[in-house]
N, C-alpha and C positions, 0 to 999 in steps of 0.2 A: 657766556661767562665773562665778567664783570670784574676789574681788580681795579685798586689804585693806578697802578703803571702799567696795566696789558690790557689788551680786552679781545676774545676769541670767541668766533661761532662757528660752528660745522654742522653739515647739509648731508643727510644719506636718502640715496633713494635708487628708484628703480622705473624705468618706462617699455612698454609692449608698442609694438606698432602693427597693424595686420590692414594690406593693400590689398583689395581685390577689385580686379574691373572685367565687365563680362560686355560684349557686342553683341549684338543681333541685327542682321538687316533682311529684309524680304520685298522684293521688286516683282509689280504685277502691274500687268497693261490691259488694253480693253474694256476699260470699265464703262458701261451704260450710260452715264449721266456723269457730271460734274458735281452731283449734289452726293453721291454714292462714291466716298472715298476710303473706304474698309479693305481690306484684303480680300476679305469675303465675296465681293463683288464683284473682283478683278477675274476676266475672262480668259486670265493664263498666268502662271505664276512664272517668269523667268528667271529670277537670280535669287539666291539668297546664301546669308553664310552666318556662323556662331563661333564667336572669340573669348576666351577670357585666359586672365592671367592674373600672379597674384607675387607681392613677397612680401615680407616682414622683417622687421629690427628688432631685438630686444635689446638693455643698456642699464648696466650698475653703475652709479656715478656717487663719488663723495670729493669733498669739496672745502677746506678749511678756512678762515679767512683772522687776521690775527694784527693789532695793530700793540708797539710795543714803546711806552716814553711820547706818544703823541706825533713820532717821528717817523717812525718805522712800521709800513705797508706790506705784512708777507700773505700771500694763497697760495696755495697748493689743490691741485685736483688730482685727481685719476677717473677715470670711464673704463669698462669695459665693455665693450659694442658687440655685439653679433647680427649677420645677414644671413638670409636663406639663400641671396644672389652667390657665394662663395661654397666653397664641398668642405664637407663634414669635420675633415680634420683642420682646416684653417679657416671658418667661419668665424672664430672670434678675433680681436684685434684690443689691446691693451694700449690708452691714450692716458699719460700722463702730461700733468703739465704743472709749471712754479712761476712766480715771480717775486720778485721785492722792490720797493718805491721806499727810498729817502725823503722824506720832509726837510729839507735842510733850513727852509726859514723858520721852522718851528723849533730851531735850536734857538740857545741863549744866545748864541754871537751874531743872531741876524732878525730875532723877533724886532729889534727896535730901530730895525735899519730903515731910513728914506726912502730909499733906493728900491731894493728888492723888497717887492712884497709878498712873491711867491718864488721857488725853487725847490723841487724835486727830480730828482734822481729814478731814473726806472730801468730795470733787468727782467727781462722774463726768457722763458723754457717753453717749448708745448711740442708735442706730439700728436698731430691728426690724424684722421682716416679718410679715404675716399670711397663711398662704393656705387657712382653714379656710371654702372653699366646696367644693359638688359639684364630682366629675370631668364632664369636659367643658363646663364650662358656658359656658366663650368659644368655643365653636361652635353655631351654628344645628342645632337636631336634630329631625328626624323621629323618631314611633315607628309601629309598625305595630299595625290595632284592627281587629278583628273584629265586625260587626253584621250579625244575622241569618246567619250564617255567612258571610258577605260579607268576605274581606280588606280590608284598606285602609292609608291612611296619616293622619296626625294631626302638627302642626308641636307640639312637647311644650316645647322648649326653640329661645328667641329668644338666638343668639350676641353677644358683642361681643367682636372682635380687639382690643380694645384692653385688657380687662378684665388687672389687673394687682395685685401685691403690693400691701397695706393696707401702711403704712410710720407708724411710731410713732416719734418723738423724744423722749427721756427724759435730760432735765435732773435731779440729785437732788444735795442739799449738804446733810450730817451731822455730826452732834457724837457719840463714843461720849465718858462721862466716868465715870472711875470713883473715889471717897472713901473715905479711911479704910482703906488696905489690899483696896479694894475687897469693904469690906463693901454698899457701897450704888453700884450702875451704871445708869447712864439713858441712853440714846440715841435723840435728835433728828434728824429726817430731814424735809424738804421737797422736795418733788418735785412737777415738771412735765412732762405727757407729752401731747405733741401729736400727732395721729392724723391723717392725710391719706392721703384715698382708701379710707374708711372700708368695708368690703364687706357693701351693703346687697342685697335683694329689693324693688324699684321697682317699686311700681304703675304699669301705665303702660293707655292706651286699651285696651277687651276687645276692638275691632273686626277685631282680626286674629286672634284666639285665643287668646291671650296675656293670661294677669293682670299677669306679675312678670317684671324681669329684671335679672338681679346686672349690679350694676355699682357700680365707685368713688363712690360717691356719697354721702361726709360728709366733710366734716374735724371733728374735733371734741378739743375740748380738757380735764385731767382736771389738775386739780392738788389737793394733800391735804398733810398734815400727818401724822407718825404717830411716837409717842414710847412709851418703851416705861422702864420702871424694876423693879429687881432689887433687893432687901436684905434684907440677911441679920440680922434684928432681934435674935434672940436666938442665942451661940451656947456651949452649955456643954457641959459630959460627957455629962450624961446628957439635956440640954433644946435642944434647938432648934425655930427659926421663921423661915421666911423666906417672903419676900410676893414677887409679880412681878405688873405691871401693865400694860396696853398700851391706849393710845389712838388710835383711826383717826378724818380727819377727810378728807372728800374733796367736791369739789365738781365736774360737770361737765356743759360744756356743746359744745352744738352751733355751730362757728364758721361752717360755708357748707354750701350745697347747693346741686346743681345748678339754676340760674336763680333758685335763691332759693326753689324750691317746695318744697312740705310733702311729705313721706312721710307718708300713712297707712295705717295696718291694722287692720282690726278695731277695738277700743280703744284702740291706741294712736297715737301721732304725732311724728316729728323734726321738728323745726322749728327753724330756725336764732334762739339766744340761751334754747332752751331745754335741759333736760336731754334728754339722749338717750333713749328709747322712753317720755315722758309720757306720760298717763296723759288720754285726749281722750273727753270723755264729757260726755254733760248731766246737769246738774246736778239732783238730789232735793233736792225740797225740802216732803219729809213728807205728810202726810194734812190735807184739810178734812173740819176737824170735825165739820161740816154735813152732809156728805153720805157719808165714805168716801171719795173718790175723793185717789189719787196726783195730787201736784200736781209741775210743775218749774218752775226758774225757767226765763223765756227768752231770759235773758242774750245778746242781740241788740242788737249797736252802733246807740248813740241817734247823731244828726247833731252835739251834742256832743262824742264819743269814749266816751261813757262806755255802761255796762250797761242795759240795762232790764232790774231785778231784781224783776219781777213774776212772779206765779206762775200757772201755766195747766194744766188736766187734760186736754190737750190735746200727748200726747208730741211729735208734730208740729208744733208752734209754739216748740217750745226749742232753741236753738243747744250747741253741743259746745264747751266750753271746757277747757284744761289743768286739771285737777285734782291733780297729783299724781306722781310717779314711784315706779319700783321700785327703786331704788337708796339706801339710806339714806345720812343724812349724817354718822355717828357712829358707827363699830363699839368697841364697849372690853368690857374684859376681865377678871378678878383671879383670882390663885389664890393658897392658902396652904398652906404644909406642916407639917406639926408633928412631930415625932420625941423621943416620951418615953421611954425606954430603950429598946423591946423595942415600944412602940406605936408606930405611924404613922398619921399623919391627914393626908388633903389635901383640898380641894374645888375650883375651878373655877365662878366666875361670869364668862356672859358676856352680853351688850347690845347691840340697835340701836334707835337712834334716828332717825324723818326719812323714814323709806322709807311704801310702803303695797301694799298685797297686793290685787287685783282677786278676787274669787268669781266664776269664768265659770260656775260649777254652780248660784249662787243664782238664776237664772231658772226654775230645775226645783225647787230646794230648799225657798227660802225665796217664795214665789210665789203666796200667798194663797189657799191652798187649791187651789189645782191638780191634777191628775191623773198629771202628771207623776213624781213621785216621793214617798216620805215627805219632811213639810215638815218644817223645823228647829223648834225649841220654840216661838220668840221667835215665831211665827207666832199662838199662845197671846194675846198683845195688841194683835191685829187690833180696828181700827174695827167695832164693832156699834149702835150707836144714835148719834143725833144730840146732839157734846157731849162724845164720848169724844176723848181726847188723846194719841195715839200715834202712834208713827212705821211702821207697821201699816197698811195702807189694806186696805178692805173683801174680805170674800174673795166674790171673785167666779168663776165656771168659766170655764175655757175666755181665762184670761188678760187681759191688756188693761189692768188696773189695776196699773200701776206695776212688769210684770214685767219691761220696757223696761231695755234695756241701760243704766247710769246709775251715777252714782256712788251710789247706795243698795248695790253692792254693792264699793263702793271703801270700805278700811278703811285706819286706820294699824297698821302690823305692827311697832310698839316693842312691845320684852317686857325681861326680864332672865330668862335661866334658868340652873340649875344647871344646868351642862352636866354635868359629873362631880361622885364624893365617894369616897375610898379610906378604909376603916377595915381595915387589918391588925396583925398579931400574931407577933410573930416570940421561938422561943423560945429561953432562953439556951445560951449554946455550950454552957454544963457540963451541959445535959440532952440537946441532941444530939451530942454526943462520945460520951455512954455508951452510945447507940445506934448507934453508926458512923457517923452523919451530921452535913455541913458545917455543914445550915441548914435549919430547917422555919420556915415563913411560912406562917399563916393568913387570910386576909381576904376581904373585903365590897367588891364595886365595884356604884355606881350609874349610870346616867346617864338622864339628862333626868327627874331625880326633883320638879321644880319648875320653873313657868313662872311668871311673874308679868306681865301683858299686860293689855289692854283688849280686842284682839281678839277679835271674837265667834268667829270661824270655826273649825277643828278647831285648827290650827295656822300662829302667823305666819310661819314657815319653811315650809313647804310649799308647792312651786308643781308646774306642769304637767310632770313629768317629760319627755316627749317636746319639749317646746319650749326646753330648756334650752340648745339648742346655739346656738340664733338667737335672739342678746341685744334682741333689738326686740321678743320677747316675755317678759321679764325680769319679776316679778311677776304675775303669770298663774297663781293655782289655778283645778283641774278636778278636783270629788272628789278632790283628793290627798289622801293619807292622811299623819298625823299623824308626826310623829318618834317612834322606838321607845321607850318608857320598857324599860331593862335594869335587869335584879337579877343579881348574878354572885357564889356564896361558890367557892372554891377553896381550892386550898394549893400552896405549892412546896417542895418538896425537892431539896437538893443536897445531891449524893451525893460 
């Protein structure tokens, strides 16, 4: 709908979603020939098993969108979602959201300015849903387990009827501005996003069978900064340059949890006024000189409040304290392009600061001689006589010395890398004209051709692939393997 001074469109609709996955596997050995690879063939059938699982989303969504005076940017939505992953009475989840954007150079008092030649103003509202857990998991489930050929049954998963949409509040207020013909644009963004009913795996008593059981249990809060600038430094016939910049600043924490207790797991820990999956570990605190032996502190509350920050060889006698999270505080960014008639150059640096990478491999790796696997180098200025000064403790077999889960193998994972670098060649029209062609381009693509870090480990980007999906194990390597360094030449032709 179409007026002089407004102009409004709105969107009604509606989406089904239906997931089903089914497995089959069947394992059979002795088979006759190598040319005979059927089932049918197989002189014994051993193993086999039948899986499937299934869920679904339905979702109402309408959506307004309304511009007023050439100035003024309002939308409005609402959704309503349902999963089959949550029970009956709280399957559904209501997602509104709004915002409004200012044109402010589209006023009279700034169309005919020099200066500015863009400025808007931006406010928005939303409310989201999360429902990235297992199917079924707000029902109580039996599975069936065979021992000794013996059928049976096993309680696998502990239900809660109540278990329900994670729901996100997302407050954000923006500046985009742009100078000089918008040679030179930056935009300013502040955002606050509050999480309630956060969708955790709760440790709870093993006395029934049970380790863990999803349920609503964080609120936590996430607010950050992130500015971002574009300019076009140089710009000529044959010579151009232009930079783009981006800064991430975010900080967040954990506001409640159920009765106030701790979630923990393995290394890590929620804790209410901390970050979310910290990093709970005791503390290393190096090699006595004297002897070899891994020392920690036992940072154990004095009646004071404060630390006892003595050191003990003695892993048993040292308390777990927050060391650290996997989320850094600082992502930024820079690329530049350069365009000299027929050459192009670009590169791509990017940076985090603030974060820190756990090693779950260094108990096998780096472990003082152990048996377990090749030791990493550093293992080279291990403690050997009394007097030597390293962070190295004596290598001993069979473990015991400092192989102790600990922050000896918590690291900080700042780096700056070259993420990318494009050197190509493009040659002039008047030599491909004569050959029939629009355009030939030649060039060189890099990427991850430099890291610049303090991290010892293979790579501060690398964590536990399989644990990516549940953020409580967020900074978490296992043997992961490094980011790919790529070399790429080519050419394009159009024709």
């Amino acid at each position: 709908m179409v007026r002089d001074d407004w102009q409004l469109d709105a969107t009604l609709g509606m989406s089904y979603e239906q997931n089903t996955f089914s497995q089959l596997f069947v394992e059979g050995q002795e088979f006759p020939s190598d040319q005979l690879q059927k089932l049918i063939s197989a002189g014994q059938i051993t193993d086999g098993f039948t899986f499937e699982t299934a869920y679904s989303f339905v979702s109402y969504f309408a959506r307004a969108n309304a511009t007023l005076f050439d100035s003024w940017l309002l939308k409005a939505s609402v959704r309503v979602d349902g999963s089959s992953r949550f029970g009956s009475e709280v399957r559904y989840g209501t997602f509104p959201a709004a915002s409004v954007g200012w044109l402010a150079s589209e006023e009279p008092f700034l169309q005919k300015s020099s200066t500015i030649s863009n400025l808007k103003l931006r406010a928005s509202w939303g409310l989201t849903g999360n429902a990235n857990i297992g199917n079924f998991v707000n029902t109580t489930q039996f599975e069936t387990i065979n021992y000794n050929q013996n059928p049976g049954f096993w309680l696998a998963i502990l239900g809660d009827s109540e278990l329900s949409w994670e729901e996100t509040t997302q407050y954000n207020f923006g500046l985009d501005l742009g100078l000089f013909n918008n040679r030179l644009n930056t935009s300013f963004d502040y955002y606050i996003k509050d999480t309630e009913g956060a969708l955790f795996l709760v440790p709870i008593p093993y006395n029934n069978g049970i380790r863990f059981v999803n349920q609503n249990a964080a609120d936590i809060t996430n607010t950050g900064f992130e500015w971002t600038l574009d300019t076009k430094n140089i710009s000529t016939e044959d010579f151009s340059w232009n930079t783009s910049l981006n800064l991430a600043i975010n900080k967040n924490e954990v506001r409640a949890l159920p009765n106030g207790d701790d979630i923990i797991r393995n290394e890590k820990i929620v804790r209410e006024g901390e970050p979310v999956a910290s990093f709970y570990l005791v503390e290393y605190a190096g090699v006595d000189p004297d002897n070899g032996d891994a020392l920690f502190y036992r940072n154990t509350e004095l009646a004071d409040g404060t630390l006892d920050r003595s050191t003990t060889n003695n892993f048993g006698e040292a308390s777990r304290r927050i060391l650290g999270n996997p989320f850094p505080d600082v992502i930024a960014g820079m690329t530049n392009d350069f365009r000299f008639k027929g050459i192009d150059f670009s590169f791509t640096f990017q940076g985090q600061w603030g974060g820190q990478l756990y090693n779950g491999g260094g108990i096998y790796q780096s472990s003082n001689a152990d048996f377990f696997d090749n030791q990493t180098r550093d293992q080279l200025n291990r403690w050997q006589q009394p007097g030597d000064i390293t962070d190295v403790p004596q290598a001993r077999l069979f473990g015991g010395n400092g192989s102790q889960t600990s922050s000896r193998y918590l690291e900080d994972a700042d780096f700056i890398r070259l993420r990318n670098l494009t050197l190509g060649y493009t040659l002039p029209y008047e030599v491909t004209e004569k050959m029939g062609l629009d355009r030939i381009r030649v060039y060189f693509t890099g990427v991850n051709l430099l890291t610049i870090t303090d991290f010892k480990g293979w790579d501060p980007e690398s964590t536990w692939d399989s644990l990516q999906r549940n953020s409580l194990f967020s900074g978490i390597g296992f043997y992961s393997p490094p980011q790919a360094r790529t070399l790429t030449f080519g050419f394009n032709i159009d024709f």
